[in-house]
Phi, psi and omega in degrees: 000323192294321215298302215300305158311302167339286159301346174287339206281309176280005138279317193002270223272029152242337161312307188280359236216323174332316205233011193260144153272090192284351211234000172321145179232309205278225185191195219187168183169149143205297187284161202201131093016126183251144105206230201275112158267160204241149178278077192273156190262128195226140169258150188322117171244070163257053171301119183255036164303334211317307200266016186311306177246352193287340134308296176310298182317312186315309164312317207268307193259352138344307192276079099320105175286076210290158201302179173296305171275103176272138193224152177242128190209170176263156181225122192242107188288123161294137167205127176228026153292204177254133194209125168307322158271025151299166196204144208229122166239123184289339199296316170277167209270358141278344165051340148226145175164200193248119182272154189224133168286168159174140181257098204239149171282159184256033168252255217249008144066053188232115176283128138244003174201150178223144161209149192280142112359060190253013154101203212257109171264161186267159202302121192173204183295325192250011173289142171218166161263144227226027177235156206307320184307315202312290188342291207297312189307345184283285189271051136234021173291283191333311200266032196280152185057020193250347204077039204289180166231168205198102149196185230251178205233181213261333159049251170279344223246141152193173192269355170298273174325305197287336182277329177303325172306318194283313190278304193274346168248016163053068167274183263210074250181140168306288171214201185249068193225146178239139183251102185230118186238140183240126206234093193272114163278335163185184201279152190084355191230118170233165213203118194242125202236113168266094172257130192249039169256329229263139142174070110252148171267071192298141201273158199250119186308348201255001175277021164069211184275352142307341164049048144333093170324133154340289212297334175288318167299299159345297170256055026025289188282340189220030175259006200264011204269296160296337153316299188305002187263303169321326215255294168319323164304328186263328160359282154204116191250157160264335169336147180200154196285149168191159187283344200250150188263347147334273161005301210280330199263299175328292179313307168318310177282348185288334208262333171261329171274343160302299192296328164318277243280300157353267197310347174266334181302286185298314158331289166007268188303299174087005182255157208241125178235135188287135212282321138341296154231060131274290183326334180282309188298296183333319200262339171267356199265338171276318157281032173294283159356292173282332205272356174289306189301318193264355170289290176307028184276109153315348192257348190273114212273150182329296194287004189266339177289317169297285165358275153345318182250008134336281160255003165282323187095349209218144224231147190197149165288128172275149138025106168262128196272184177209140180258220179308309211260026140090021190249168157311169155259133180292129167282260184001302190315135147292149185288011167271343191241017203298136181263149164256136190216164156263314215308112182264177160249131184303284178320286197261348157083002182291139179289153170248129206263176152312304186294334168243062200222076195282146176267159159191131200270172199281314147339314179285313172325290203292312178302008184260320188268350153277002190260331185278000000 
């Protein structure tokens, strides 16, 4: 297994990348949700921190060849320092925090695209517009033209949004007729569902003594996709509390590319790993690098050094400094007692003190290397 991570990691990023358009511009959508959209109210944030990850995420998390099906929901990162766009969703199990969009397939549950929420910016580079269609037209560029299907909570949703999608981002669509179904699951509750994949509203044989329209079974099955993300994330977090909210969004992307990284492993692979230790191979296979490097230290005592080739696997002589008179430092010696020597070991080429030093005359040799 380890063997196996290992080498995908280092195909990773000429494998995946292969089928990506970075210059792609439009977009796709289809079931949709109906009501009202709602406001929430932000004071002026102009910290252009704002834009810190929106071009890295995109990039990074694209090449994927994502499910048929999509869904866009908010994801809400706790935070209760001081951050001028924080936001409070009584809904979520954080109740304050930095709201995040994100577009996950709602199969396997792969983020494919994200943007932070940063509230009403003032006129400049970083003005955008914040009402739910801008949103959804944003975060649905990775899937633009593909025949994705996408869907939103009521949010996002108008009858505005589903014909621009269907007509001007060319989704994939039966015909151009939008399907708005009213659906009473019991009495005082009516549940109004707008779609442009579905159109008619047929009841789906397989809802039981419920009798659920399609279009509902539907958005059912593929509106949890971000939640399941939200759910995996808490699972195993690298998160740790802090006042700053940079911070707060970094650990959110270390927590979604661990699970990404999973779903492209396994896409590969076809191997199924407890996701623990994957992640755990994953996190020594990434210090690898550094912890190699830090093996040619010259200075670095013994027992940390062992360590090292310990869990890297991989055994390396360090750097040998020279002092004035141009002689080594003994590897062996700890660094209260270090010696200087010319002396080498013929085999491993390590320098050598006296004190760690055996004589043996070349007769013995040679009977050593016929006896091997």
């Amino acid at each position: 297994m380890d063997n196996n991570i290992s080498a995908w990691l280092e195909k990773a990023d000429d494998d995946m990348l292969d089928d990506f358009d970075p210059d792609e511009d439009d977009s796709d959508g289809d079931v949709l949700d109906n009501p009202e959209n709602s406001d929430e109210s932000v004071e002026n944030e102009s910290d252009s921190e704002m834009s810190c990850s929106d071009d890295s995420i995109r990039n990074d998390f694209r090449g994927y060849n994502k499910g048929e099906y999509c869904t866009i929901d908010e994801m809400l990162e706790g935070f209760r320092g001081r951050c001028k766009f924080r936001q409070y969703i009584v809904n979520k199990p954080n109740k304050y925090g930095i709201k995040i969009f994100a577009l996950v397939d709602s199969r396997v549950f792969y983020t494919v695209n994200m943007e932070i929420y940063a509230g009403k910016q003032p006129i400049g580079p970083f003005l955008q517009n914040n009402s739910g269609a801008s949103v959804v037209k944003r975060m649905i560029k990775p899937i633009a033209k593909t025949g994705h299907n996408i869907t939103i909570d009521n949010w996002f949703t108008s009858v505005p949004l589903a014909v621009e999608l269907l007509k001007d981002y060319k989704t994939t669509m039966v015909d151009n007729n939008c399907l708005l179904l009213s659906y009473v699951p019991k009495k005082g509750k009516n549940v109004m569902m707008l779609s442009t994949m579905h159109t008619q509203g047929d009841i789906d044989p397989n809802s039981g003594d419920k009798k659920l329209p399609e279009v509902i079974s539907f958005y059912n099955m593929s509106k949890g996709g971000v939640d399941v993300v939200d759910e995996l994330k808490g699972e195993y977090s690298v998160s740790r509390n802090s006042h700053r909210w940079p911070l707060t969004v970094f650990f959110s992307l270390l927590n979604i590319a661990g699970i990404n990284s999973q779903i492209i492993y396994k896409s590969n692979t076809d191997i199924v790993i407890p996701r623990r230790k994957f992640l755990k191979q994953l996190g020594l296979d990434l210090c690898k690098p550094h912890m190699v490097r830090r093996q040619s230290i010259p200075t670095l005592s013994i027992p940390l050094r062992q360590q090292i080739t310990r869990f890297s696997g991989v055994i390396s002589s360090p750097e040998t400094g020279t002092g004035t008179s141009g002689k080594a430092k003994c590897f062996y010696c700890p660094k209260k007692e270090t010696r200087y020597t010319v002396v080498i070991c013929a085999t491993c080429s390590n320098p050598i003190c006296k004190k760690h030093t055996t004589t043996i005359c070349d007769s013995c040799i040679c009977n050593t290397q016929i006896q091997e």
